[in-house]
C-alpha positions, 0 to 999 in steps of 0.5 A: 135803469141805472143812470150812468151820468154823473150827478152836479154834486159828482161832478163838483166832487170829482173837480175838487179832488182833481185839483187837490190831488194834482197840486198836492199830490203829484207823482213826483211826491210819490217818488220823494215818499219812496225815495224816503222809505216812507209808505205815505204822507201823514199831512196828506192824510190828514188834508183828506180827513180835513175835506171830508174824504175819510168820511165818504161813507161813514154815516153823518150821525157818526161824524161822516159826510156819507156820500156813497159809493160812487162818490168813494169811487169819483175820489179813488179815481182820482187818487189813481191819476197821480198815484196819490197813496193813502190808507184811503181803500183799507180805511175809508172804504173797506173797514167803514163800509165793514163796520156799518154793518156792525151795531155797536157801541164800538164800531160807531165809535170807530166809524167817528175816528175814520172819518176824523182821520185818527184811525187806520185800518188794514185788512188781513185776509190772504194767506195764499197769493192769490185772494181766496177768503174761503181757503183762510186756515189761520185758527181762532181757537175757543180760550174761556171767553175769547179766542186765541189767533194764530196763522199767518195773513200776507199782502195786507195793504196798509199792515205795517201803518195800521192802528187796528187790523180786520181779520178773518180768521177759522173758528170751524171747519177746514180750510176752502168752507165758506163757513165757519169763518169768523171776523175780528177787529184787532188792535195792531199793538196786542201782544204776539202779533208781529207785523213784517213790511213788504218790499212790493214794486209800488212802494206802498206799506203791504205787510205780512202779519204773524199771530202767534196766540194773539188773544181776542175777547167776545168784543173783538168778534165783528157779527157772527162767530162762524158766519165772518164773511157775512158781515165782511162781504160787503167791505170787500165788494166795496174795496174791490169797486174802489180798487177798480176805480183806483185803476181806472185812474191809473190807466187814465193818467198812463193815457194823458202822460203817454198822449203828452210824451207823443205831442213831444218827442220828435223823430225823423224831424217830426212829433211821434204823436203824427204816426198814425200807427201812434195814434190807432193805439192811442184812440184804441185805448182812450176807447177802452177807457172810456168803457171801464168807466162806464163799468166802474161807474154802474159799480158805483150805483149799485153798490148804492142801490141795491148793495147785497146784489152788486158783485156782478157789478163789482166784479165786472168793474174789477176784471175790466180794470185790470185789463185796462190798467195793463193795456194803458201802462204797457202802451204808455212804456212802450209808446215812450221808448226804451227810457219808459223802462228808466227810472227817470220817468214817472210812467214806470210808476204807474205800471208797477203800482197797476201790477199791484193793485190788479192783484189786490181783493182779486184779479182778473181771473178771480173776478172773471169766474165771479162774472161767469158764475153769476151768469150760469157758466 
């Protein structure tokens, strides 16, 4: 049986991010980022890098720290309690487990950039508004050697920072095959590929991107011509384990900043916080908390132990995430009144950056049919 208790390296992991991050990324440096038109801090990203957290699951003969899943998912977490925005999910987690699997030259050569923090990633999938990898209809037509892309990718998280995009593009059949999708490693740069900032309610970088006939060689083709989503599942199952845990950090710091308000806020020459009708919703969602983490954690391990039959796993730590997410940022407004609504107070920040994050790499009703369809239904 997996062991959902944490390990003495996990437990030292998860009290150095915590204190990184709050000292060095608050929610106030979130706003300030926002208030600057700024989708993240370069300096803080490359404090992480320095750590050793864009390496996380970057093999150590590639210049990585290769501490797993579970450990990425101890350090988004904690990223989620401050709302600490970096490319680490798109990057450290999504394109580094995706290039892992790639035996090559180039992609171990990637895999030692992402770890020193000179390489960000994004990932272009979606076309729709809803994740749906098998409806992709963008083409990659055959042009002698190579291919030429055209369509258009939207929500792609870190689209407009990226140095390189992971694109999931159609080399045969119709749009809704599992088959006959193929990935690629494009450079952001490359002529025809236009790349257009999304205005999302968290003010992270999502972008849509347009590839008007971008051209890609043989080179550029990751794994398999066809067969994309072989070699991209694993990226996707791992993005989806850290985006839950992410949440999960989100609810967690909805909780603690909800729990502070209610100690402070007096009424009726008393500390809301001492209303038991207060305190059952507080306990009820420090309870459910408590078992997403326990679903997020059991993520973790079996992405490390047995990765190619993690989605249940996966996609039960996704759905639970999101639910839990709801509940603790709409508690959290809710508890703190009609000024939670206001901009003044960070607990805004939380529900929006929960709205988003649910939909990213699939939500709750994604991942519920996943649950329900691993389990027979």
């Amino acid at each position: 049986m997996t062991s959902l208790l944490e390990t003495e390296d996990e437990v030292m992991l998860r009290d150095a991010a915590h204190g990184f991050v709050t000292d060095s990324a608050p929610v106030s440096k979130l706003r300030a980022s926002r208030d600057a038109g700024r989708a993240f801090d370069p300096a803080l990203w490359a404090e992480m890098a320095q750590m050793g957290w864009t390496g996380v699951l970057v093999p150590e003969d590639c210049g990585g720290a290769d501490m797993g899943h579970r450990a990425a998912g101890i350090l988004a977490e904690e990223m989620g309690r401050t709302l600490a925005a970096s490319p680490f999910l798109s990057t450290a987690v999504v394109a580094a487990t995706t290039l892992r699997g790639v035996a090559t030259d180039r992609a171990r050569d990637a895999l030692g950039k992402i770890a020193g923090g000179d390489l960000i990633y994004a990932l272009a999938v979606d076309e729709g508004r809803k994740h749906a990898p098998d409806a992709t209809a963008m083409q990659a037509e055959r042009s002698g050697n190579g291919f030429r892309l055209s369509g258009v990718k939207t929500f792609v998280a870190d689209g407009a920072s990226a140095d390189r995009v992971l694109v999931l593009a159609r080399t045969a059949g119709a749009a809704g095959d599992a088959q006959g999708l193929t990935l690629f490693d494009i450079d952001a740069a490359r002529a025809g590929l236009t790349r257009d900032r999304l205005d999302t309610v968290d003010a992270r970088d999502h972008a849509r991107l347009t590839f008007d006939t971008v051209e890609a060689t043989g080179d550029d083709v990751l794994g398999e011509v066809n067969n994309g989503m072989a070699i991209l599942q694993s990226g996707l199952r791992a993005g989806q384990a850290a985006m839950a845990a992410e949440l999960l950090g989100v609810a967690g710091g909805a909780y603690a900043m909800t729990v502070g308000y209610l100690k402070e806020r007096r009424q009726f020459d008393r500390t809301i916080g001492s209303f038991q009708s207060l305190q059952h919703r507080a306990a009820h969602l420090w309870a459910e908390i408590e078992v997403t983490a326990s679903a997020i954690a059991n993520a973790g391990r079996v992405l490390d132990e047995t990765p190619d039959q993690a989605q249940l796993a996966v996609s039960l730590a996704k759905a639970r995430a999101a639910q839990t997410a709801d509940l603790a940022v709409r508690e959290g407004v809710q508890m703190h009144g009609g000024i939670g609504m206001t901009d003044a107070y960070d607990i805004g920040f939380y529900m929006k950056r929960a709205r988003v994050g649910t939909e990213w790499l699939g939500d709750y009703g994604y991942h519920a049919a996943q649950v329900a369809a691993a389990r027979g239904f």
